[in-house]
mmCIF file of the N, C-alpha and C atoms, coordinates in Angstrom:
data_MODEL
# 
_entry.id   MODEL 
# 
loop_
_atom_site.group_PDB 
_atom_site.id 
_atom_site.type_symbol 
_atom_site.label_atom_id 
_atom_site.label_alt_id 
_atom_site.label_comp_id 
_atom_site.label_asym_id 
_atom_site.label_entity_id 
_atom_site.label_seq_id 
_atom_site.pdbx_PDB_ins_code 
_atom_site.Cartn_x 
_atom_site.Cartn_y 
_atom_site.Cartn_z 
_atom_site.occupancy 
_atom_site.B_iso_or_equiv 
_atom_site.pdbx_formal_charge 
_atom_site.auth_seq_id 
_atom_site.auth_comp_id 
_atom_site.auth_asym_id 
_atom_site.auth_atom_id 
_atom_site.pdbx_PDB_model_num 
ATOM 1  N N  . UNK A 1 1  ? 0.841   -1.207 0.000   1.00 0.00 ? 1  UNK A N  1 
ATOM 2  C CA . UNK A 1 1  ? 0.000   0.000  0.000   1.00 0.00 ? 1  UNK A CA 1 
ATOM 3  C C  . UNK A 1 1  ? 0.872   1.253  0.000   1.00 0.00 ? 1  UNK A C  1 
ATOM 4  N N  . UNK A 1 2  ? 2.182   1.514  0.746   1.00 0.00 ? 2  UNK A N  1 
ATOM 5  C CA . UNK A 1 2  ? 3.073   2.405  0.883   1.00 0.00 ? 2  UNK A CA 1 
ATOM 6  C C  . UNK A 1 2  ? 3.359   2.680  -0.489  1.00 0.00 ? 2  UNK A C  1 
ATOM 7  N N  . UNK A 1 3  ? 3.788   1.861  -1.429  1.00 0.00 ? 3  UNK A N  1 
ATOM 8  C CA . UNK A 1 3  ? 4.054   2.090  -2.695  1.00 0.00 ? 3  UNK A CA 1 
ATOM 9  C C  . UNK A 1 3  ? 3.310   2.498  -3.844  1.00 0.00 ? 3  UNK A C  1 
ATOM 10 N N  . UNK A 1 4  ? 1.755   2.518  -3.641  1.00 0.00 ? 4  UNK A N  1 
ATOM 11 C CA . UNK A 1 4  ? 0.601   2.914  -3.944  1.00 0.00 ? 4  UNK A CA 1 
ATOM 12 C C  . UNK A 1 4  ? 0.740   4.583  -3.775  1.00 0.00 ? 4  UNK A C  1 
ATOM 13 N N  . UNK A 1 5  ? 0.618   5.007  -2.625  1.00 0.00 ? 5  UNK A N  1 
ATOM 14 C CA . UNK A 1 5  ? 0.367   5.905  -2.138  1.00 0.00 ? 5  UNK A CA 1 
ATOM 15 C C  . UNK A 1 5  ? 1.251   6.576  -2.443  1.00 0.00 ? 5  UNK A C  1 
ATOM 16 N N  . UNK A 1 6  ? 2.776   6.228  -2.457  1.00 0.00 ? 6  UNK A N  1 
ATOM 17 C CA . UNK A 1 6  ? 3.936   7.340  -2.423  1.00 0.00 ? 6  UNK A CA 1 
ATOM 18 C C  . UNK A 1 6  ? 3.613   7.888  -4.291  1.00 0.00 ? 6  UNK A C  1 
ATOM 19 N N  . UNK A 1 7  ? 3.517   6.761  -4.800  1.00 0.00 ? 7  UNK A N  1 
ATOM 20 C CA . UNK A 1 7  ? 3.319   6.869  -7.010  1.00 0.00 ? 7  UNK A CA 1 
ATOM 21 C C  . UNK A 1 7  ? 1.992   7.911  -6.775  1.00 0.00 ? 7  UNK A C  1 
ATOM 22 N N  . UNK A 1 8  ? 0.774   8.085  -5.708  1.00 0.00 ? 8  UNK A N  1 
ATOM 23 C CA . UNK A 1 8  ? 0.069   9.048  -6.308  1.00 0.00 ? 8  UNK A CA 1 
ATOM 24 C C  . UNK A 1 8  ? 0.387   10.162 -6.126  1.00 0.00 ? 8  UNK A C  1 
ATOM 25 N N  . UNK A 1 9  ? 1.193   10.433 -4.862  1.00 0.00 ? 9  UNK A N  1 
ATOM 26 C CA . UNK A 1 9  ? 1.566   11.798 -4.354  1.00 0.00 ? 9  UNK A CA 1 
ATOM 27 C C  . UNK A 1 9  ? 2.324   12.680 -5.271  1.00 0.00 ? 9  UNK A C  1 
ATOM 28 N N  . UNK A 1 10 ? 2.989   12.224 -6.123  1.00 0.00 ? 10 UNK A N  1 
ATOM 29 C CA . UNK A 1 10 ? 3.554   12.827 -7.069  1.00 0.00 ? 10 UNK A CA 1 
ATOM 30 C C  . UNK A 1 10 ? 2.730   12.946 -8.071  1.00 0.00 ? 10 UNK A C  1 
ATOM 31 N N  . UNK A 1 11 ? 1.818   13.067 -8.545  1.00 0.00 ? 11 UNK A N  1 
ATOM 32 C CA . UNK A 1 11 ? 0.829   13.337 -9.116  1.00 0.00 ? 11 UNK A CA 1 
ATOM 33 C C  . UNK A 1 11 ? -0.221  14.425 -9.025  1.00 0.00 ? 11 UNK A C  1 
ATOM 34 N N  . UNK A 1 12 ? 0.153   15.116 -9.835  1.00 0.00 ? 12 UNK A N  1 
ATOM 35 C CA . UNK A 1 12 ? -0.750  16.337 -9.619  1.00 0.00 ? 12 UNK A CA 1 
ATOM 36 C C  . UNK A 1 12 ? -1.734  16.259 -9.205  1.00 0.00 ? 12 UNK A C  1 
ATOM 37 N N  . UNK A 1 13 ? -2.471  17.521 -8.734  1.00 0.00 ? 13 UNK A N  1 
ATOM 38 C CA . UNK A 1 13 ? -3.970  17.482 -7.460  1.00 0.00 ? 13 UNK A CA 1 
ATOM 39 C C  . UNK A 1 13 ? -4.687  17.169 -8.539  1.00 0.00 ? 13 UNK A C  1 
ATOM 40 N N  . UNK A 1 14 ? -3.937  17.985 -10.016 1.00 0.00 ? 14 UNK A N  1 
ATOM 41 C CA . UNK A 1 14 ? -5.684  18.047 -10.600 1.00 0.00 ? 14 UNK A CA 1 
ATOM 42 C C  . UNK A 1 14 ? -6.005  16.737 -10.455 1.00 0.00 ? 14 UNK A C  1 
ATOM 43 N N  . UNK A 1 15 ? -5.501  15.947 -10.795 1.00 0.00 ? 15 UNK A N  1 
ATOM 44 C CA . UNK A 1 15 ? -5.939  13.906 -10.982 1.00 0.00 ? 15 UNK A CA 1 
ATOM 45 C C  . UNK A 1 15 ? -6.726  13.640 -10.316 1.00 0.00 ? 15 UNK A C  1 
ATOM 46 N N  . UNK A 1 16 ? -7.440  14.655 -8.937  1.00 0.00 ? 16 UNK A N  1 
ATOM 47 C CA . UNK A 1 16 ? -8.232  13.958 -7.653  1.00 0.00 ? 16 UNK A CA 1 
ATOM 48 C C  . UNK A 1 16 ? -8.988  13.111 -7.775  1.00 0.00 ? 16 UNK A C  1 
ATOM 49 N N  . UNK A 1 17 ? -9.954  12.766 -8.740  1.00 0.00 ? 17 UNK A N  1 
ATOM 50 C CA . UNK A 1 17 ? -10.200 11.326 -9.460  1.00 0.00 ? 17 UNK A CA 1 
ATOM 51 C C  . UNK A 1 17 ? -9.507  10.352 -9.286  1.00 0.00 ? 17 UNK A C  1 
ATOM 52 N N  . UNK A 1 18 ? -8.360  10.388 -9.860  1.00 0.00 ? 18 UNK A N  1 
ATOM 53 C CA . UNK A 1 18 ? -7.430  9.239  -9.901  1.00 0.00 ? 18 UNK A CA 1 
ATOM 54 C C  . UNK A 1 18 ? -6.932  8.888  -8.620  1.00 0.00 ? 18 UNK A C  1 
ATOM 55 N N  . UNK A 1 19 ? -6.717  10.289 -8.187  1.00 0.00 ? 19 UNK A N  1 
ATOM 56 C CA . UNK A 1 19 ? -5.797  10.084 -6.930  1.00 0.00 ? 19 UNK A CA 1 
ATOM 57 C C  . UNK A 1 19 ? -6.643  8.858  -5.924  1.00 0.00 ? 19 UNK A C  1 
ATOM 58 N N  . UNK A 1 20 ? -7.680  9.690  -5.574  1.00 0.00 ? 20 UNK A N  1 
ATOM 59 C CA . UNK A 1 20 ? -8.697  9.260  -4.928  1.00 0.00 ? 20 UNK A CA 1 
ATOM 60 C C  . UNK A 1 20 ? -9.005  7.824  -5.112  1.00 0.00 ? 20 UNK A C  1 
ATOM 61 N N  . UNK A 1 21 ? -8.756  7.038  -6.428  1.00 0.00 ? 21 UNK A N  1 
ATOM 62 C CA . UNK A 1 21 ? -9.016  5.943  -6.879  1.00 0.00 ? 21 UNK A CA 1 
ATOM 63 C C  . UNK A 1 21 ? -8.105  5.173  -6.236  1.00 0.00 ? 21 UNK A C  1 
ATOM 64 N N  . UNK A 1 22 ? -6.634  5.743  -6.578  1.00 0.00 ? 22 UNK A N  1 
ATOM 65 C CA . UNK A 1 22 ? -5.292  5.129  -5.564  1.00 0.00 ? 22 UNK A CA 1 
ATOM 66 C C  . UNK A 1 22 ? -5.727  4.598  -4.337  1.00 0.00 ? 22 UNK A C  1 
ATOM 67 N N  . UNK A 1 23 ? -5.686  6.149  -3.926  1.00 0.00 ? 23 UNK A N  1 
ATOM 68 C CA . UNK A 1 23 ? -6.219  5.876  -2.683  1.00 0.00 ? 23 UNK A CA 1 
ATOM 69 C C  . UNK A 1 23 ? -7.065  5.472  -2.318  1.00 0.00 ? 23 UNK A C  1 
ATOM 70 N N  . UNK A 1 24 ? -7.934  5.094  -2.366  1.00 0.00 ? 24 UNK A N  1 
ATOM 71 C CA . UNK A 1 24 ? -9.329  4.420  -1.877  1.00 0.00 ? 24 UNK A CA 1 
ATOM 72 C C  . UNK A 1 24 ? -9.259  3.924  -0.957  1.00 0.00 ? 24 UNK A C  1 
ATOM 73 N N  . UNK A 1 25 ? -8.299  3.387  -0.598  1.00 0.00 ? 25 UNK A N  1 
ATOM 74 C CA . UNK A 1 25 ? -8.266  2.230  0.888   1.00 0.00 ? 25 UNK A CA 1 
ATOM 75 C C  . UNK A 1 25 ? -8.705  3.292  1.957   1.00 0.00 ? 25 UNK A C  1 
ATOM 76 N N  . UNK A 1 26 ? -8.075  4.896  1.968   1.00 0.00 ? 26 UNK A N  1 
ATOM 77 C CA . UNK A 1 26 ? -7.983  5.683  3.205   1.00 0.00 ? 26 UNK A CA 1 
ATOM 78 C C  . UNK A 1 26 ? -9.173  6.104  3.183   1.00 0.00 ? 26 UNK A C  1 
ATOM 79 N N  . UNK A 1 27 ? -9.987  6.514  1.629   1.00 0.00 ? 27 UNK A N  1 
ATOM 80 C CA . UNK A 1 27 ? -11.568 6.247  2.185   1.00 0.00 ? 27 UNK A CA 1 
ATOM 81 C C  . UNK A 1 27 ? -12.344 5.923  2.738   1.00 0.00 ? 27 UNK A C  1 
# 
């Protein structure tokens, strides 16, 4: 999951879609 999370952070905000998708678990 650490490795998930660190690949979205570098990812621009605009993505919050995506990001959010990454992330989902912290949802």
């Amino acid at each position: 999951l650490a490795e998930r999370q660190k690949a979205a952070q570098p990812e621009p905000v605009s993505t919050g879609s995506k990001r959010v998708r990454v992330t989902g678990n912290i949802s």
